[in-house]
C-alpha positions as CSV (number, residue, x, y, z in Angstrom):
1,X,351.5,241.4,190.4
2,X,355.3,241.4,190.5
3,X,355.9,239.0,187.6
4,X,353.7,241.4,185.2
5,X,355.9,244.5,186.8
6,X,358.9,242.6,186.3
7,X,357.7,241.6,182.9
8,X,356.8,245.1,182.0
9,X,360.2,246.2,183.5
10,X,362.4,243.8,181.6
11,X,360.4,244.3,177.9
12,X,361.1,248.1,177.7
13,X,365.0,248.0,179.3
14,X,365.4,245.0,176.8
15,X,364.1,246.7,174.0
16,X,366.1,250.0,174.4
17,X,369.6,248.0,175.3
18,X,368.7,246.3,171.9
19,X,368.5,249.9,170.0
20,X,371.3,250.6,172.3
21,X,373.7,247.9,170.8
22,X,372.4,248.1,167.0
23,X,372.1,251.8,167.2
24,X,375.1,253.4,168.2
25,X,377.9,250.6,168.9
26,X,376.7,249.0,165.9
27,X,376.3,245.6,166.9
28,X,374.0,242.8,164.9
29,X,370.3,242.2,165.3
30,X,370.9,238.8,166.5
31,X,373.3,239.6,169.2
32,X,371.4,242.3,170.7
33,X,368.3,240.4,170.8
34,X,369.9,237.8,172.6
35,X,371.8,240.1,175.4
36,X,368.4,241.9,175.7
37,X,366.8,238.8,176.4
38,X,369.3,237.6,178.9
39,X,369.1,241.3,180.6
40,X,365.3,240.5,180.8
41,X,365.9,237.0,182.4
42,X,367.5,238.7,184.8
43,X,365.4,241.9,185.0
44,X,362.4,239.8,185.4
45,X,364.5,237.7,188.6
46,X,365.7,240.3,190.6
47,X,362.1,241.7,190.5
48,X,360.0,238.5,190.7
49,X,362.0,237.5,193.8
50,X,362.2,240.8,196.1
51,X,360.4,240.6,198.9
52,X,357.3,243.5,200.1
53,X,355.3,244.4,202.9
54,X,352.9,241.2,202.3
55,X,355.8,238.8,202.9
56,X,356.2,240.1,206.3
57,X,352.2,240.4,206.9
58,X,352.4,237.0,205.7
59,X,355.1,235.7,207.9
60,X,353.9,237.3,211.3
61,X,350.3,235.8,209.9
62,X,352.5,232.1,210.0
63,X,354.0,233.2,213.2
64,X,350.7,233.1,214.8
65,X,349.0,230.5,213.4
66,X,352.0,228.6,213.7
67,X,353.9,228.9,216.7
68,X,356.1,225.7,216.3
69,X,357.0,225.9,212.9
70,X,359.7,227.7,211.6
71,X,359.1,231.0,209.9
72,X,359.1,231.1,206.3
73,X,361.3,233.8,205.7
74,X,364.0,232.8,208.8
75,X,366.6,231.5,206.4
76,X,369.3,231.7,208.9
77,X,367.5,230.0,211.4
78,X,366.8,227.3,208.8
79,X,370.3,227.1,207.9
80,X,371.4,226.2,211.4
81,X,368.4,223.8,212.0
82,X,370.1,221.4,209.4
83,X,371.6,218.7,210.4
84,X,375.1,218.2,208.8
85,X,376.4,215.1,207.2
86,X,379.7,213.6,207.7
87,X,382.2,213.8,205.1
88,X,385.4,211.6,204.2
89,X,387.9,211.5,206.8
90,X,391.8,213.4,205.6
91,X,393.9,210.4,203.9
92,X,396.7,209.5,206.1
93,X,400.0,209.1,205.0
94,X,401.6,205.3,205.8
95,X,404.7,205.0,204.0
96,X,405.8,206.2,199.7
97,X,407.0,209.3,198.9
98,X,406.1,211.6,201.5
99,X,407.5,209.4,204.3
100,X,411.2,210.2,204.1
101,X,412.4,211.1,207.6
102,X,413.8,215.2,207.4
103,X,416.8,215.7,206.3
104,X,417.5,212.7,204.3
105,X,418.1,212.7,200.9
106,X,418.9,216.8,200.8
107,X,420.6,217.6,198.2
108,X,424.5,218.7,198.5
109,X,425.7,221.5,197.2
110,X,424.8,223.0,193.6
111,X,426.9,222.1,191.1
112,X,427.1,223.4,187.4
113,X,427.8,221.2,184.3
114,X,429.5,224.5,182.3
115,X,433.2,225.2,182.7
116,X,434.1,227.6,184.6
117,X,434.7,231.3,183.2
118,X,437.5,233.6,184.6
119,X,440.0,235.8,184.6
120,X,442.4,233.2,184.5
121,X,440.9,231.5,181.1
């Protein structure tokens, strides 16, 4: 039932962004059908995926049935149930570039290549 209500939802807002965008910003057929389609994709996600008062019937059903199992709709709960992997350990740094002790190699004062400009010249 809510793909057909998302379906019916995302055909008519499609359909008037699409006069919208030819009509008064003046925009071609081909570009407003395709924004209106995308808009419908999206339309037709949001709608398809929200959740109703037979999800949580359904879960509490689950919950009963079901005691050991996780409930369906416990996304946190599943989140922290997963195990995690190990990843690579940081690089360590043995010697090159980066391995210069502090303070050596600092540069001296700044110099500049130009002559010098004053009152005196």
């Amino acid at each position: 039932m809510r793909a057909l209500q998302g379906l019916g939802s995302a055909i008519v807002v499609s359909g008037l962004f699409c006069f919208f965008l030819v009509g008064l910003l003046g925009a071609t057929w081909p570009f407003a059908l395709g924004s209106g389609l995308v808009l419908g994709l999206g339309i037709i996600a949001v709608v398809g995926t929200r959740s109703s008062e037979k999800d949580v019937a359904a879960d509490a059903a689950w919950r009963e049935a079901a005691p050991d199992l996780p409930p369906t709709s416990d996304r946190r709960a599943m989140e922290l149930a997963q195990s995690t992997m190990p990843g690579p350990e940081k690089a360590r740094r043995s010697g090159g570039r980066g391995a210069r002790a502090p303070g050596a190699g600092a540069p001296g004062p700044v110099t500049s290549p130009l002559p010098k400009r004053g009152p005196d010249r």
